[in-house]
C-alpha positions in Angstrom: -11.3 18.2 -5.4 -11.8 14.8 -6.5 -15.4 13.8 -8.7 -15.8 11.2 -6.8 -16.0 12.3 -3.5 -17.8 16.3 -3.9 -17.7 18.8 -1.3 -21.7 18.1 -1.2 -23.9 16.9 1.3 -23.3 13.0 1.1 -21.7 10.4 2.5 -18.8 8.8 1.2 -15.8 6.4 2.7 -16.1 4.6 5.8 -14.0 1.7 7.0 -16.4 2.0 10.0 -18.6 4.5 9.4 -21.2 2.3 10.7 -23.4 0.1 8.4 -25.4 2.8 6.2 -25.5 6.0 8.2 -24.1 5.5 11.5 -21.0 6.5 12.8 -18.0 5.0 11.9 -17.1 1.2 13.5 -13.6 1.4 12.2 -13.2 -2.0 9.5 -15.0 -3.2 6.5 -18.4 -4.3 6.8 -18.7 -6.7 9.0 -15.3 -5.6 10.0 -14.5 -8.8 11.8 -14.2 -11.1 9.2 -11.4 -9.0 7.5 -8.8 -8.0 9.5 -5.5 -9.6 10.4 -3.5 -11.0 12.7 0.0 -9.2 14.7 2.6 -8.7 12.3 5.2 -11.5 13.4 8.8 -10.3 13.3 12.2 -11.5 12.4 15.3 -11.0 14.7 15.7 -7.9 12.0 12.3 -6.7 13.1 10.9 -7.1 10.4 7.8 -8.9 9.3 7.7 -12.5 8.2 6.0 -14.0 5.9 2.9 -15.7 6.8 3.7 -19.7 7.4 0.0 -20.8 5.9 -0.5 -21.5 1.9 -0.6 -18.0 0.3 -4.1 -19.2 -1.8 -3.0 -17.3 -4.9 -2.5 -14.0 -3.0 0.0 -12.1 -4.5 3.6 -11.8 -2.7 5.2 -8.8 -0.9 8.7 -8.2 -1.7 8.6 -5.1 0.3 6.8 -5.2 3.7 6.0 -1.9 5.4 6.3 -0.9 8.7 3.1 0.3 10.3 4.7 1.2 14.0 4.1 4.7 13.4 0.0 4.5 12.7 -0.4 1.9 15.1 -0.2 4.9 17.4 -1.0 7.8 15.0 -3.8 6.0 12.7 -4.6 9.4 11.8 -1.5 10.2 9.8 -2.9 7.3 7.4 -4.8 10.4 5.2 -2.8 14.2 5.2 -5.3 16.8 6.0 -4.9 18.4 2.5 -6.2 14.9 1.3 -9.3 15.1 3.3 -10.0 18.5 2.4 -9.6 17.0 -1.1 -11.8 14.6 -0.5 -14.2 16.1 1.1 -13.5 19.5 1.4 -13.0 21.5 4.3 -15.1 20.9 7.9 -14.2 17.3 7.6 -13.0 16.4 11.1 -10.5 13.2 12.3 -11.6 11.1 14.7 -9.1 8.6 16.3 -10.0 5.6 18.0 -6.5 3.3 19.5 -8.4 1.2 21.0 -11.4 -0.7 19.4 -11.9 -4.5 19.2 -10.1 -4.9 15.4 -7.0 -2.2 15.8 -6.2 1.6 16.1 -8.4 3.3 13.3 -9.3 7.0 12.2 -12.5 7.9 10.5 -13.4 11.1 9.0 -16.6 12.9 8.6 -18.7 15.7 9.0 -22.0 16.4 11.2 -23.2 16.3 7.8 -24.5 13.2 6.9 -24.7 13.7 3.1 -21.0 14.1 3.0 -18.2 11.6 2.1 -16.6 9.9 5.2 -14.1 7.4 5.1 -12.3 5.4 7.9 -8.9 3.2 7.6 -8.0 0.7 10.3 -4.7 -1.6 10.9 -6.1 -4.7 11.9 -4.2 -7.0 14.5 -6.6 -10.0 14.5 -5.7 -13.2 12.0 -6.7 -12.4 8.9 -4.1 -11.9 6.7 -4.1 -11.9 2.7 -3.7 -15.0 2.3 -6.5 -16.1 4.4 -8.8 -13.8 3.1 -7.9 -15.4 -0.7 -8.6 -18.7 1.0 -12.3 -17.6 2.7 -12.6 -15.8 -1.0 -16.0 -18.0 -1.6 -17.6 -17.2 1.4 -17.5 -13.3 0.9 -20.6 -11.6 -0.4 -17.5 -9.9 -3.0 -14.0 -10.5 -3.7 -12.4 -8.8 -6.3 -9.0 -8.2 -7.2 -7.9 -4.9 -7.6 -5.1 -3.4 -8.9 -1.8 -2.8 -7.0 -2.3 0.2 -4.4 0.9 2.2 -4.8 3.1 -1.1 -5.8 0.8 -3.2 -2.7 -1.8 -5.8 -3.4 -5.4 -5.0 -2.9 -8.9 -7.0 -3.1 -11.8 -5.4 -2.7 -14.3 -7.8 -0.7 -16.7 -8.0 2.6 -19.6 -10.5 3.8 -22.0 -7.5 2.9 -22.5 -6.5 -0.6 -23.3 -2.6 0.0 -21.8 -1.5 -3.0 -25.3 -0.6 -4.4 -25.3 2.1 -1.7 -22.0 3.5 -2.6 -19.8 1.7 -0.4 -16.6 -0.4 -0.7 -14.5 -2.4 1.6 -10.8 -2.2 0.6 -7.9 -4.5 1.7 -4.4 -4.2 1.1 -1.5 -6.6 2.3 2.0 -4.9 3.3 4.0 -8.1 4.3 4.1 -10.8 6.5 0.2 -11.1 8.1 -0.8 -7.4 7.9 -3.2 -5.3 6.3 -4.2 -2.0 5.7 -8.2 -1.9 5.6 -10.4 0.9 4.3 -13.9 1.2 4.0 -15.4 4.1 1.9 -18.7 5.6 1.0 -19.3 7.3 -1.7 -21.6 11.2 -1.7 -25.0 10.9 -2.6 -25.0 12.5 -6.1 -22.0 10.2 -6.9 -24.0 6.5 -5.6 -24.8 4.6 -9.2 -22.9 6.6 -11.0 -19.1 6.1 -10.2 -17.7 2.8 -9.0 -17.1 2.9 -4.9 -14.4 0.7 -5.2 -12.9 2.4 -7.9 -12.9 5.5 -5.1 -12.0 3.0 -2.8 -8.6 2.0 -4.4 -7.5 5.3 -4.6 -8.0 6.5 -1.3 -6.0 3.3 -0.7 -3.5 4.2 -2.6 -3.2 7.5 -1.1 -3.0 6.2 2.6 -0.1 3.5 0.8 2.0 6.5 0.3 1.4 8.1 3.2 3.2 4.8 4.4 5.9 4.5 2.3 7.1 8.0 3.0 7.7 7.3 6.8 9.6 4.1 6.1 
């Protein structure tokens, strides 16, 4: 089980796990101003680069294809993860249709637990956009790469005090993977949230690369 997210009752991760307590909204906080837009394709099928000035964000020499959790957002975690994580009780909650992209949060009744949500934005917000708004976040940090992909930690809310982190990771072209997580109770001002944050990133990363 990981030390930073205890089988205990807290909350942890939430890419939409509403604001402070409330169920899960599916995108960092506020999740509007980070998502990102349709990944354009080539005549490959592939995604393209994104046509504005990359701002310093970092370049992807791989993109990923996200087909498969635009309709299974779900499969973004493995349930041995969660129950990792969290440990077990911690229930999957999908959601194909909300106003940012398909997302899956998990969580417990339990508010005191960890909970964490991932989304796949479509709106227009790629990474190099976000590098461009980077002055008018309440946070932007550069984080390092999530399983080879590059990540920034950043939102127009700085909740980090109360354990939680907004993570963004670009995978080519104008897409992003988004995660939001909240740390457990015992674990808030002690451990870093978006130190948790990039991990769990990483893990959903993987989780990628092993179905392209």
């Amino acid at each position: 089980m990981r030390p930073w997210l205890p089988f205990v009752p807290v909350i942890l991760l939430s890419v939409a796990l509403a604001a402070c307590s409330g169920p899960a909204t599916g995108r960092p906080e506020p999740a509007a101003s980070l998502t990102s837009a349709p990944v354009p394709e080539s005549a490959t099928g592939e995604p393209t680069e994104p046509t504005e000035p990359r701002n310093g964000a970092p370049a992807v020499d791989t993109p990923l294809d996200l087909s498969h959790f635009l309709r299974s957002p779900c499969d973004a975690l493995t349930s041995a993860q969660i129950t990792d994580y969290f440990g077990a009780g911690t229930s999957a909650k999908p959601d194909l249709d909300t106003p940012v992209g398909p997302e899956c949060s998990w969580s417990s009744d339990d508010l005191h637990r960890g909970s964490v949500a991932v989304v796949f934005p479509h709106l227009n917000q790629s990474l190099p956009v976000l590098y461009g708004k980077r002055s008018t976040f309440a946070y932007f940090e550069e984080l390092p790469p999530a399983d080879g992909y590059p990540a920034v930690a950043t939102s127009s809310l700085d909740l980090r005090p109360e354990g939680r982190c907004s993570v963004v990771v670009g995978v080519g072209g104008e897409a992003t993977v988004d995660l939001t997580l909240k740390l457990s109770k015992p674990r808030v001002g002690k451990l870093d949230p978006c130190e948790a944050g990039h991990e769990a990133a990483s893990a959903v990363i993987g989780n990628i690369k092993e179905r392209n």
